[in-house]
ZAMARGU-4260 file (C-alpha; in steps of 0.2 Angstrom, whole numbers, plus 5000, padded with zeros to 4 digits):
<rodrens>
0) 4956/4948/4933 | 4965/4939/4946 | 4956/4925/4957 | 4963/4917/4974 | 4956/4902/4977
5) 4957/4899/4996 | 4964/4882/5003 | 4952/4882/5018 | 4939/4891/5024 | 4939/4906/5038
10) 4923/4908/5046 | 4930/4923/5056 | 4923/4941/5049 | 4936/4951/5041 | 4933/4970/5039
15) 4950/4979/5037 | 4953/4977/5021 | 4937/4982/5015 | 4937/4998/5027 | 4954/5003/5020
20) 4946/5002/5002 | 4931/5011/5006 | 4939/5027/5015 | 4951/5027/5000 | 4936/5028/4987
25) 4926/5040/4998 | 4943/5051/4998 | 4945/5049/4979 | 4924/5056/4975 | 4930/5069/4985
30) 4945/5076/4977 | 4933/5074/4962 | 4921/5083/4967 | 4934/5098/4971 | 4939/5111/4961
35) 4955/5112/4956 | 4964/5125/4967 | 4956/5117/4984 | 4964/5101/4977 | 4982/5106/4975
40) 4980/5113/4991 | 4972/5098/4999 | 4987/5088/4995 | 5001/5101/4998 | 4990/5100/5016
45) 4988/5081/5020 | 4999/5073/5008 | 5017/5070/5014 | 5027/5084/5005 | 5045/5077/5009
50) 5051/5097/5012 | 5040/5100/5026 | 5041/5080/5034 | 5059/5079/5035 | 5074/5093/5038
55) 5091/5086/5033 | 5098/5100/5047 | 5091/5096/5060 | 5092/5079/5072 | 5080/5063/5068
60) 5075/5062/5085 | 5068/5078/5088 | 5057/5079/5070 | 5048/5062/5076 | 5040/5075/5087
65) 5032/5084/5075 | 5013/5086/5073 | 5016/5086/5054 | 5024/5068/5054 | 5001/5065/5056
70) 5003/5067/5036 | 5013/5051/5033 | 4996/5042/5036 | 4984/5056/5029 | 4994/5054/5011
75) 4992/5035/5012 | 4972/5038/5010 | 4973/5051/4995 | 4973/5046/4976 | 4969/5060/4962
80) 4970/5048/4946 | 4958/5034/4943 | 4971/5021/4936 | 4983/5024/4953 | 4970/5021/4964
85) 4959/5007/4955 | 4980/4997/4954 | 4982/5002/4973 | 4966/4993/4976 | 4967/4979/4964
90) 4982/4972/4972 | 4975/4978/4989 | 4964/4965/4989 | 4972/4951/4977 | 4987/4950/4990
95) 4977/4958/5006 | 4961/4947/5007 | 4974/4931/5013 | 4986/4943/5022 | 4975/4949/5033
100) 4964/4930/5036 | 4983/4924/5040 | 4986/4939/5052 | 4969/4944/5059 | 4958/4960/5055
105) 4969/4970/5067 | 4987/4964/5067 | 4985/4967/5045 | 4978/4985/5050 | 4992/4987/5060
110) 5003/4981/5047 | 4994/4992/5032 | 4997/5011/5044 | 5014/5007/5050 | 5021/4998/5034
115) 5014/5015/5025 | 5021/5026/5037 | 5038/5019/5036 | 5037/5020/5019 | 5032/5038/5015
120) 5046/5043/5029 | 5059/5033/5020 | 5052/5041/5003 | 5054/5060/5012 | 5071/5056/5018
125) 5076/5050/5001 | 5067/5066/4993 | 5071/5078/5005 | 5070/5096/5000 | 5056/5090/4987
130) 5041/5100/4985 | 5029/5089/4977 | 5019/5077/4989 | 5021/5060/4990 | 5003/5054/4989
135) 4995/5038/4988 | 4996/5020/4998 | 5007/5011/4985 | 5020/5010/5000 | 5007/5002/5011
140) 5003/4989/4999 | 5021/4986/4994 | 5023/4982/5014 | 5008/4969/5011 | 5015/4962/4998
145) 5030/4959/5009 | 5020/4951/5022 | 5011/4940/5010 | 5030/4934/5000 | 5035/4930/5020
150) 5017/4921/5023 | 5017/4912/5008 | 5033/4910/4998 | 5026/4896/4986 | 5007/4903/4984
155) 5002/4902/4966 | 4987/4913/4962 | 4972/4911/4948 | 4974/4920/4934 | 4961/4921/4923
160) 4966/4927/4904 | 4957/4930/4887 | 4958/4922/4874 | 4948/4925/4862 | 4931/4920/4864
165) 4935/4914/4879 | 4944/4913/4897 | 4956/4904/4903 | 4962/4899/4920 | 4978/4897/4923
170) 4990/4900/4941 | 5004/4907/4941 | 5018/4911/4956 | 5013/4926/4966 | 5030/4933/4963
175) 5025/4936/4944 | 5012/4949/4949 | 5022/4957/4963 | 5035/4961/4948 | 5020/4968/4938
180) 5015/4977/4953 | 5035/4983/4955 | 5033/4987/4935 | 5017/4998/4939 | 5023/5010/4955
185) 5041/5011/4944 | 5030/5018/4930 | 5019/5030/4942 | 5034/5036/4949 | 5040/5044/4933
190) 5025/5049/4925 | 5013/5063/4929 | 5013/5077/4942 | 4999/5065/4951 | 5008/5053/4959
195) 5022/5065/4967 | 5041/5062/4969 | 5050/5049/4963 | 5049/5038/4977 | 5053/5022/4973
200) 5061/5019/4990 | 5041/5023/4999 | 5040/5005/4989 | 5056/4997/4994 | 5055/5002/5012
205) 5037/4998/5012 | 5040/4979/5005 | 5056/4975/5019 | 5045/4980/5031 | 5031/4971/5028
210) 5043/4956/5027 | 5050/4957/5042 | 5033/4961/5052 | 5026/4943/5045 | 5041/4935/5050
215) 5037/4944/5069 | 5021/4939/5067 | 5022/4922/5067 | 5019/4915/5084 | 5005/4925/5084
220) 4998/4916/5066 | 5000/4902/5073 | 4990/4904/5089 | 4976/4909/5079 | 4978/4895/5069
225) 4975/4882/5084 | 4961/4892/5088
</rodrens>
């Protein structure tokens, strides 16, 4: 369990976050509820399957035009395993909670589509000709986490361990749980036919962009910071 312990407070109303989270659940009980065949074909539908997102023959400029470039966002909504989703969502709000107080409701929404849409096309480029979909917002979230290393590059976050009988708190650099979280999307990339292709570059690309969309952000953080 992971607790952030907020240097000041924000009286502002902040609702991305938690809409991200709830149309992720809501898409999760439904895949549930499907039966099997509908599922695989649900996710050869939405997810972003790296053979029909990106032709290695023919020019960039003219497959940004595609209709079926809609299933770089669709995918980033779409977990069929329980441990994927509930880690997707764990560090969702562990690192997106201050992101988006930092960045404002809309800007970090922004930030969450766009860093998951670069990600998933950099995974189909890096996959092309792959089959298996690429599913899941583990790119958006890296891009997040990018944000937050460019936001706050000496935040230390609560960590709350047992021992024993007992809980400890201790805080520890944010950089130790991005490298679990790095640990984590390297292990789903190799393991199980759920999580797709092995896109670890959906992760990388996801994280630089992030980074370099806080840095951009900055003027505006601290305008709404005066406020």
């Amino acid at each position: 369990m992971f607790v952030n312990v907020e240097t000041r407070r924000q009286p502002r109303i902040h609702w991305a976050a938690m809409l991200l989270i709830s149309i992720c659940v809501v898409t999760f009980v439904v895949l549930a509820l499907m039966p099997a065949p509908r599922r695989v074909t649900f996710l050869l539908e939405w997810g972003t399957v790296p053979a029909n997102i990106f032709d290695t023959h023919q020019p960039v400029w003219q497959q940004l035009r595609d209709p079926a470039l809609l299933r770089l966002v669709t995918a980033l909504f779409i977990h069929v395993a329980w441990l994927h989703l509930l880690s997707n969502l764990l560090f969702l709000m562990i690192f997106g909670v201050p992101a988006e107080r930092a960045l404002g409701s809309v800007r970090f929404l922004v930030l969450f589509l766009l860093g998951g849409v670069v990600a998933n096309f950099a995974g189909a480029v890096s996959l092309a000709g792959v089959v298996r979909p690429i599913i899941g917002c583990s790119g958006a979230v890296s891009a997040i986490l990018g944000a937050y290393v460019s936001l706050f590059p000496r935040a230390r976050l609560g960590l709350v361990l047992p021992l024993g009988f007992y809980l400890e708190f201790v805080r520890v650099p944010a950089f130790l749980l991005i490298g679990i979280w790095a640990l984590l999307q390297l292990l789903f990339s190799y393991v199980g036919p759920s999580y797709g292709g092995y896109a670890w570059w959906t992760h990388v690309a996801g994280f630089l962009f992030g980074a370099v969309f806080a840095l951009l952000s900055r003027g505006a953080i601290m305008r709404r910071m005066r406020r």
